[in-house]
N, C-alpha and C positions, 0 to 999 in steps of 0.2 A: 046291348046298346053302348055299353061302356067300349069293347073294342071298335065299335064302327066311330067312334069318339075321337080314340087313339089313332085308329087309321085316317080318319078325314084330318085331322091336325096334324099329326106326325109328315103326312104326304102335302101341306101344306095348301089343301083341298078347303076343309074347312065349307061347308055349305051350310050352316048356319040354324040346322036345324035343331040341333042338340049345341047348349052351349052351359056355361060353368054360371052358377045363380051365387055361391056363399063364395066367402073369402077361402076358406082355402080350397075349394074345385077352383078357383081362381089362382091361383099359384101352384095347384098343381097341375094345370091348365099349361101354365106359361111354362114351368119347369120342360112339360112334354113338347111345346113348343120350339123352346131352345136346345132342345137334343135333338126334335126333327131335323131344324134347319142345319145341323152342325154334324149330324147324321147322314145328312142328303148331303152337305157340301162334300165330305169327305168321302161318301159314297162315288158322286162324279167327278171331283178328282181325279179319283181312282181308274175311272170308266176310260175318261180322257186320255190318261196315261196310258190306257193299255191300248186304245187307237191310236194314237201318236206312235208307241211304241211297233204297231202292225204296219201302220205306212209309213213307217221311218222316216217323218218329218223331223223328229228331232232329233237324227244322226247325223253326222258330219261324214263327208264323204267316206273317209279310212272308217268309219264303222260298220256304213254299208258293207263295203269290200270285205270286213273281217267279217258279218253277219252270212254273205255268199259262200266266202272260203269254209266255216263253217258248215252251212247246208251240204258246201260238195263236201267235206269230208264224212258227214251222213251220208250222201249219196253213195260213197265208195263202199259203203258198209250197207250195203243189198238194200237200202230203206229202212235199217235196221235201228235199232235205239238210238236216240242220241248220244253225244258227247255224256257220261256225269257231269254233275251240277260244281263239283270242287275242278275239274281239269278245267270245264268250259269257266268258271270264272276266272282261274289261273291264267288261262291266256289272254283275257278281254284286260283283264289287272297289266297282263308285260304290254300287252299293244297301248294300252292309254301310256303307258310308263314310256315307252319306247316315242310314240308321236308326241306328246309334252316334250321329253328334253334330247330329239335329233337335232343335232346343233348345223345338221347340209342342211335341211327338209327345204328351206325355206330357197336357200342356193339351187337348190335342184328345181325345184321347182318353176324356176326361171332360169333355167341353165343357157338358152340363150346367151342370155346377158354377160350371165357369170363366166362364160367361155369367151364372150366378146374383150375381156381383157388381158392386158397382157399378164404375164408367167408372175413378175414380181408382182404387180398388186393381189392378184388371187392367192399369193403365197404369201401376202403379207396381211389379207384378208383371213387366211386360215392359221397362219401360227403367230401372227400378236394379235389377232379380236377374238376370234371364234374359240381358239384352244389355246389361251394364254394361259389359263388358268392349270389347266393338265400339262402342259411345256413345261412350265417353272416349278410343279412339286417335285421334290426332293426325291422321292420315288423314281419319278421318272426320268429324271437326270440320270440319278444312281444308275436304274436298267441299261441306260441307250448311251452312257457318257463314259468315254473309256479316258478322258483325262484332257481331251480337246472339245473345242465346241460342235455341237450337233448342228448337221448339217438342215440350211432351210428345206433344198431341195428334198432332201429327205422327209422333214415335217411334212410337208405340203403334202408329199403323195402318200404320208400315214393315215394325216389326217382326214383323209378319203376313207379307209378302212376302220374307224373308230365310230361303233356304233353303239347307244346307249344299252346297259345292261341291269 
């Protein structure tokens, strides 16, 4: 009796045919109460996550795509095991790293536009906004600076080739 007790409050069921008479089957009544419900919220939380995470409602498009690239590189491997758990997080880890801080992503993505202008603003869009910050360290003077100033045209078609690492 006691576990049909457990079970019907724990599941939040509760039919009322067995219920707590003395103070403390009354608190520990309530006690079993409060870890059902906090048992079951966290329960389908969980549930949730792991549907959302099967229809990939809650990826952003580049996750999908990396989730695909993924499967086919399983697929290249006869159907065979997947990825390890340390390589496959490793690269889910460089791609969020890589889409967070690609300083075109956003340019490209409306390339249109961004080729609708002329040579000097797009070069002045990409070495005093975008890579101002990388231009001016001292490092990279030092590399690229032979004792004259560095060339814009130059910047402009580097910073095409500069991709987060």
């Amino acid at each position: 009796m006691s576990l049909y007790y457990i079970l019907t409050t724990l599941s939040t069921v509760g039919y009322g045919d067995f219920f707590p008479v003395s103070i403390l089957e009354k608190i520990v009544g309530s006690f079993v109460m409060f870890c059902g419900v906090t048992f079951f919220s966290v329960l389908m939380n969980e549930f949730r996550d792991i549907i959302l995470q099967l229809k990939g409602d809650n990826q952003t498009e580049d996750e999908k795509q990396l989730n695909k690239w993924l499967l086919l590189l399983r697929r290249f491997n006869n159907g065979g095991k997947a990825l390890n758990k340390s390589l496959r997080e490793d690269l889910i880890k460089h791609f969020k790293y890589f889409w967070a801080n690609n300083r075109t992503a956003t340019l490209m993505e409306k390339k249109e536009y961004f080729d609708a202008l002329p040579r000097d603003i797009k070069r002045k869009i990409m070495t005093e906004y975008l890579f101002k910050d990388l231009f001016s360290e001292k490092r990279f003077k030092d590399f690229l600076d032979n004792g004259e100033s560095m060339d814009p045209d130059f910047l402009y078609d580097l910073s095409f080739g500069l991709k987060p690492r």
